[in-house]
C-alpha positions as CSV (number, residue, x, y, z in Angstrom):
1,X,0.0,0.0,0.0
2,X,1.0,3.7,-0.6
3,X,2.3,5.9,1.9
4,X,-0.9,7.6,1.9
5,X,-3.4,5.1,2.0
6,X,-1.5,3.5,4.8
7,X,-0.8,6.5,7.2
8,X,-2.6,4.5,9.8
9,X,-2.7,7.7,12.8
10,X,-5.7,7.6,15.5
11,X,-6.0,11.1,16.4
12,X,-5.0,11.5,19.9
13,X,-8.1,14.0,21.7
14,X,-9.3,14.5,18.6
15,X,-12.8,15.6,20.2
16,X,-11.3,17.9,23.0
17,X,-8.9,19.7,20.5
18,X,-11.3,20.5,18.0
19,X,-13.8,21.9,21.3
20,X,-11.0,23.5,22.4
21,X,-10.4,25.8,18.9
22,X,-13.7,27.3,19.4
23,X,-13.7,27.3,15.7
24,X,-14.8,29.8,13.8
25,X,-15.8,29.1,10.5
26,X,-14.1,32.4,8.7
27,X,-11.3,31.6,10.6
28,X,-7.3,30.4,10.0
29,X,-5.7,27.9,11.9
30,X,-2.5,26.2,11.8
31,X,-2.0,22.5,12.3
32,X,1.8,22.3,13.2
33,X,1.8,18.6,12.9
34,X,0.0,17.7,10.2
35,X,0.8,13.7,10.0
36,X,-1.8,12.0,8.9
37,X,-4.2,14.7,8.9
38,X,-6.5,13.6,11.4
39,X,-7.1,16.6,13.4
40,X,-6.6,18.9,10.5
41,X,-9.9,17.2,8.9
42,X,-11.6,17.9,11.8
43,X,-10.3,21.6,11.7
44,X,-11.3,21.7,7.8
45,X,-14.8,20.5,8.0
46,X,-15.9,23.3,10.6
47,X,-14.2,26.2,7.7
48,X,-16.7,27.6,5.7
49,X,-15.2,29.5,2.1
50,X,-13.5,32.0,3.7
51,X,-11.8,29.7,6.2
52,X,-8.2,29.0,5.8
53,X,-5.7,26.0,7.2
54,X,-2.6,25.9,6.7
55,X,-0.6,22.2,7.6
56,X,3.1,21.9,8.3
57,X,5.2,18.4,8.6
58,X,8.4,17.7,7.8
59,X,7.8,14.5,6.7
60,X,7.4,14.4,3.1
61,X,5.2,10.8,3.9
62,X,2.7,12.5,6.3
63,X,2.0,15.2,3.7
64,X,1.2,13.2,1.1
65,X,-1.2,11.3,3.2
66,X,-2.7,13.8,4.6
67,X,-3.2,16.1,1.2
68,X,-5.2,12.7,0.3
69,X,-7.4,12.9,3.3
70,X,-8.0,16.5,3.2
71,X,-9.2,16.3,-0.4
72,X,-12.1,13.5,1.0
73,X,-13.7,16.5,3.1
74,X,-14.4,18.8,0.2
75,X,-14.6,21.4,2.1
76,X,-15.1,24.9,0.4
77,X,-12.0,26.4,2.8
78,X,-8.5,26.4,1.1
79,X,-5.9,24.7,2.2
80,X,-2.5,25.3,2.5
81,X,0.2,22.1,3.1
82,X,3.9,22.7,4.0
83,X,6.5,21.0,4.0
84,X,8.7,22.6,7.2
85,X,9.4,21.7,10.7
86,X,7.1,23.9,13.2
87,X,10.8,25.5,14.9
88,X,10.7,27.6,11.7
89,X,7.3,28.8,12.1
90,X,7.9,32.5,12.5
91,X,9.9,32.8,9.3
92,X,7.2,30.6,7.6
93,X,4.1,32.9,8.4
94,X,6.2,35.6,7.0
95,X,7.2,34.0,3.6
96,X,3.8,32.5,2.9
97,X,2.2,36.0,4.6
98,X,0.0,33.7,6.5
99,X,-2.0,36.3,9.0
100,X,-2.3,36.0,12.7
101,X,-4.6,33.0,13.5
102,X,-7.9,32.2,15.5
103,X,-5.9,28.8,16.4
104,X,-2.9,26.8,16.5
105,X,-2.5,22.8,17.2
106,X,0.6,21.3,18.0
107,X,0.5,16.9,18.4
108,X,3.9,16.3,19.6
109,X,3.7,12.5,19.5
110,X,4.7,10.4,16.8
111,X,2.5,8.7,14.7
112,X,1.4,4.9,15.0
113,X,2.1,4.6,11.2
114,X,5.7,6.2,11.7
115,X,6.4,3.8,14.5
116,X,5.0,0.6,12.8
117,X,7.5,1.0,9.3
118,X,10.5,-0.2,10.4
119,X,12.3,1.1,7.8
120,X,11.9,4.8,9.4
121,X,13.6,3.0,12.1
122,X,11.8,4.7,15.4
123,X,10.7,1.1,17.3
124,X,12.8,-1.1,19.0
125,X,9.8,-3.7,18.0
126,X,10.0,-4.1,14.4
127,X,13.7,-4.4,13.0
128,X,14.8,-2.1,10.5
129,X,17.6,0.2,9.8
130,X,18.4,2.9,12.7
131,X,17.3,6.2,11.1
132,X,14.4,7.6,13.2
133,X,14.3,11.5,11.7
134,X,11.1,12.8,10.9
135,X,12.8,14.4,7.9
136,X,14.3,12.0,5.7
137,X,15.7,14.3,3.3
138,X,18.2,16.1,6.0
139,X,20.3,15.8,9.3
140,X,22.0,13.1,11.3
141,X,20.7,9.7,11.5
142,X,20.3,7.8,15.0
143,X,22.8,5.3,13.7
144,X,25.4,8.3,12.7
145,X,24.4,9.3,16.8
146,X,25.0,6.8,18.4
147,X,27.7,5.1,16.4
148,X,30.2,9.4,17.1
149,X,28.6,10.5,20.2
150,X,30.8,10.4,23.5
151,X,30.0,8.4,26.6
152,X,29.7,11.9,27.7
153,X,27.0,12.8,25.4
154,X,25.2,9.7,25.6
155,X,24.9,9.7,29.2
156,X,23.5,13.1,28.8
157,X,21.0,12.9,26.0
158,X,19.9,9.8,27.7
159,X,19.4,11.3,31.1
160,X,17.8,14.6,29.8
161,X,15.8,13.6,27.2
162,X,14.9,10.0,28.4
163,X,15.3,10.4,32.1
164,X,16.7,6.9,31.9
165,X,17.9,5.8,35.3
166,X,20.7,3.2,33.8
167,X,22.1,6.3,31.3
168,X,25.5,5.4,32.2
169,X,25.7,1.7,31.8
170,X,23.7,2.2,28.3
171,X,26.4,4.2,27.4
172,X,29.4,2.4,28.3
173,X,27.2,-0.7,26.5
174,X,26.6,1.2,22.7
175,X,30.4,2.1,23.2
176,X,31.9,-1.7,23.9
177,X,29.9,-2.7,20.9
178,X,30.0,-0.2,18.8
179,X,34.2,-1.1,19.2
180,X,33.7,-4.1,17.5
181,X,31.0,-3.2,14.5
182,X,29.0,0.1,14.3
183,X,25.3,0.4,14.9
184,X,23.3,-0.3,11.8
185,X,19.6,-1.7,12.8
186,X,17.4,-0.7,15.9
187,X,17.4,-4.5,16.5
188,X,20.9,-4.0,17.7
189,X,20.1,-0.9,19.6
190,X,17.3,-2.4,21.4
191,X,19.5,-5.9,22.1
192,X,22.4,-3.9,23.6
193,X,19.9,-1.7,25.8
194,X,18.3,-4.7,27.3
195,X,21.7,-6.4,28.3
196,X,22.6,-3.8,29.7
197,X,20.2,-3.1,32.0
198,X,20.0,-4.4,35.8
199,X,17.5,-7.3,36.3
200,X,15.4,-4.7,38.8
201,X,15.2,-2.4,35.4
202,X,14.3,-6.1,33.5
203,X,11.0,-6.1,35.5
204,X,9.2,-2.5,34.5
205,X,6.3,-3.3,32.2
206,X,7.3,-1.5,29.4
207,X,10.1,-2.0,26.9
208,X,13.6,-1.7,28.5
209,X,14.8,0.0,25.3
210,X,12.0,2.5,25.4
211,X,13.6,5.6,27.1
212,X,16.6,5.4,25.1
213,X,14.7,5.2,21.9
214,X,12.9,7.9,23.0
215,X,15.6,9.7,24.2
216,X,17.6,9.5,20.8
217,X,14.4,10.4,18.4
218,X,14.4,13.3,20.5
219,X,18.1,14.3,19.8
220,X,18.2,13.4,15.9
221,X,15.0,15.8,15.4
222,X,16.1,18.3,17.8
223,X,12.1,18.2,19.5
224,X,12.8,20.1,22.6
225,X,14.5,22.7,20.6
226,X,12.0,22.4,17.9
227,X,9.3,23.3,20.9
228,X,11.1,26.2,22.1
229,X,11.3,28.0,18.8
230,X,7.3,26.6,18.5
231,X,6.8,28.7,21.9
232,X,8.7,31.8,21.7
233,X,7.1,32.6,18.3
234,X,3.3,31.8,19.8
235,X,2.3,35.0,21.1
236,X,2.9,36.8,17.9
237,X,1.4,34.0,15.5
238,X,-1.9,33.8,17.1
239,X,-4.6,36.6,16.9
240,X,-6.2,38.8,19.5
241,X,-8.8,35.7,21.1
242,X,-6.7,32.8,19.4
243,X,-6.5,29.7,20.7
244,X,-3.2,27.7,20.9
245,X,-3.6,23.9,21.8
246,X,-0.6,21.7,22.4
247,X,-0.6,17.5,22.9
248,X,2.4,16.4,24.4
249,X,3.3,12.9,25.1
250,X,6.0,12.8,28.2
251,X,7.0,15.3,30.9
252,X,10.0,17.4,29.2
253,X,7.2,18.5,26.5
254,X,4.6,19.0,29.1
255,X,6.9,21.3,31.2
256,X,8.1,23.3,28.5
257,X,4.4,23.9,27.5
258,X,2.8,24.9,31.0
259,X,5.8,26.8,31.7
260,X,5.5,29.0,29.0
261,X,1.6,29.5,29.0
262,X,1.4,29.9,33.0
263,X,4.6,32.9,31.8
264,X,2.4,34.4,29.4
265,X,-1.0,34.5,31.7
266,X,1.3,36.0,34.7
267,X,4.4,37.6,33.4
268,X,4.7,40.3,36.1
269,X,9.0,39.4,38.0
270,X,8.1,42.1,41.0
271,X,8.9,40.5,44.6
272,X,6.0,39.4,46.1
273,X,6.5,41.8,48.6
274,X,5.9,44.8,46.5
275,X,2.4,46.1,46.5
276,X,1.7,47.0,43.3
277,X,3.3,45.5,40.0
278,X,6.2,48.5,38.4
279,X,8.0,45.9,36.2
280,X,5.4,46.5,33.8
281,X,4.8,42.8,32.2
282,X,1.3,42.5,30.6
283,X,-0.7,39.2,30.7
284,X,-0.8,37.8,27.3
285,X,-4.4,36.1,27.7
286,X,-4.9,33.4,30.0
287,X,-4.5,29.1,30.5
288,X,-7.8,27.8,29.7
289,X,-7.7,25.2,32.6
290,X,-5.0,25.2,35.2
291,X,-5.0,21.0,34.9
292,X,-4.1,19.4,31.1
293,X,-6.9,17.7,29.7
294,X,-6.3,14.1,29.5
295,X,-8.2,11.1,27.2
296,X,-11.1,9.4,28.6
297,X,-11.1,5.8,29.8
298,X,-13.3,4.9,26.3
299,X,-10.6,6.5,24.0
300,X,-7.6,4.9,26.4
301,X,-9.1,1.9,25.8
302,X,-9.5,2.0,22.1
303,X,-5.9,4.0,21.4
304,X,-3.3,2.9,24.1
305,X,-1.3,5.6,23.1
306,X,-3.5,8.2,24.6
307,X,-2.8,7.5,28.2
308,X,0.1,9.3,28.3
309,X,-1.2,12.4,26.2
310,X,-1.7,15.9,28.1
311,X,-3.8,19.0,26.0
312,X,-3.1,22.2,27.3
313,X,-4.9,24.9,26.0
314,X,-3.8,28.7,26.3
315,X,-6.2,31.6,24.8
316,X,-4.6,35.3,23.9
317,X,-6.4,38.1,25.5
318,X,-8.3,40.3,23.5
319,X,-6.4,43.8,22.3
């Protein structure tokens, strides 16, 4: 099957995020993550002819599945699909003179179709070769990573980015074997990982290799970074009312998110012994709930990969 008849993505809080758009059919929205084009169908249904959405993913596979779904709505809105990472949003809404919109998604997680072709090399469950970018066209595969990194840096991007416990025993176990032949399939990654660990880490319920892989999918696409850039050029994308709704899928993304919206609503740095605010920080808008909203038990139950997905929601204030 085609890439785009096989793009096999559940939409993670599908329902909640097109509630939490409010949108308006005259509106413009950006999907940041376009994948399959899941949510973006739902946005693209609501837009009446004046409506505009605009879909970015750098993954030439996810656009081409998606333009296919999108054209099954026949919706009378147009459409705009781009092939960029969200961390070069701000240039992008300039060169395409896309205006400021009624409401922005970001899905952070990586698709189920992504994860299940092993020949994009993200699972340690199906073998294949050990690329894992989102971008296939540019930057440094996982195998390049691991096969140059330090211990140094592989204890770090391990510890940061996949708050793996065992870091420095993975590390010192990529570097024995990677002595003998370099990494080339994520069989071999996932093998090495699971020797390695202790026989306490042996007994978690989930995949021993799946912090590292996580950890390393996040270095070869530069996410974290790719978030900042997403959240420092918010404020300034979105209109006056706009809606910005983010999906994150483990704790770094979470707290990068809430940090920066729970900033925005209550920028003011004066002591909180001064009686009156003189550092003259303006509230941006405000967090639409103070808690993420999280699946159901009905979705978790039909799409595993829910349960670990957190929608935050901030609003900008009206001029």
């Amino acid at each position: 099957m085609s890439a785009a008849s096989d793009f096999g993505h559940l939409s993670v809080l599908y329902r909640q995020s097109l509630e939490q758009l409010a949108i308006d059919p005259a509106g413009c929205y950006i999907d940041c993550t376009l994948g399959g084009g899941g949510h973006s169908s739902g946005i693209l249904s609501k837009l009446g002819p004046q409506g505009h959405l605009y879909g970015f993913d750098k993954d030439q596979d996810a656009l081409r599945a998606a333009a296919t779904k999108l054209e099954s709505i026949h919706s009378p809105a147009t459409v705009h699909l781009i092939h960029r990472d969200f961390s070069e949003i701000a240039q992008a809404c300039i060169e395409q003179q896309i205006p400021q919109v009624n409401g922005l998604l970001a899905d952070l997680g990586v698709s189920s179709w992504q994860l299940d072709q092993a020949e994009r090399g993200f699972s340690y469950s199906h073998d294949g070769p050990l690329d894992m970018r989102m971008n296939q066209t540019a930057g440094q595969t996982a195998a390049e990573l691991v096969n140059t990194a330090s211990e140094a840096e592989l204890t770090r991007i391990l510890l940061d980015y996949g708050e793996e416990r065992y870091a420095r025993r993975i590390s010192q176990a990529i570097i024995r074997y990677r002595n003998e032949q370099p990494f080339a399939t994520t069989a071999e990654l996932a093998a090495v990982v699971k020797r390695a660990m202790p026989g306490q880490g042996l007994k978690e319920a989930q995949h021993p290799a799946k912090r590292t892989f996580q950890a390393i999918r996040i270095a070869v696409n530069g996410e974290l970074s790719a978030l900042e850039s997403l959240l420092k050029a918010l404020p300034d994308i979105l209109a006056p009312g706009g809606r910005a709704c983010i999906i994150t899928f483990h704790s770094l993304e979470d707290r990068l998110v809430k940090e920066a919206f729970r900033r925005w609503e209550s920028p003011c740095t004066c002591p909180r012994e001064f009686p009156v605010c003189i550092c003259g920080q303006k509230s941006l808008g405000k967090m639409i709930s103070k808690k993420p909203i999280i699946a159901d038990d009905q979705e978790m139950k039909e799409n595993p990969r829910a349960r670990s997905a957190k929608l935050r929601v901030f609003a900008k204030g009206a001029v």
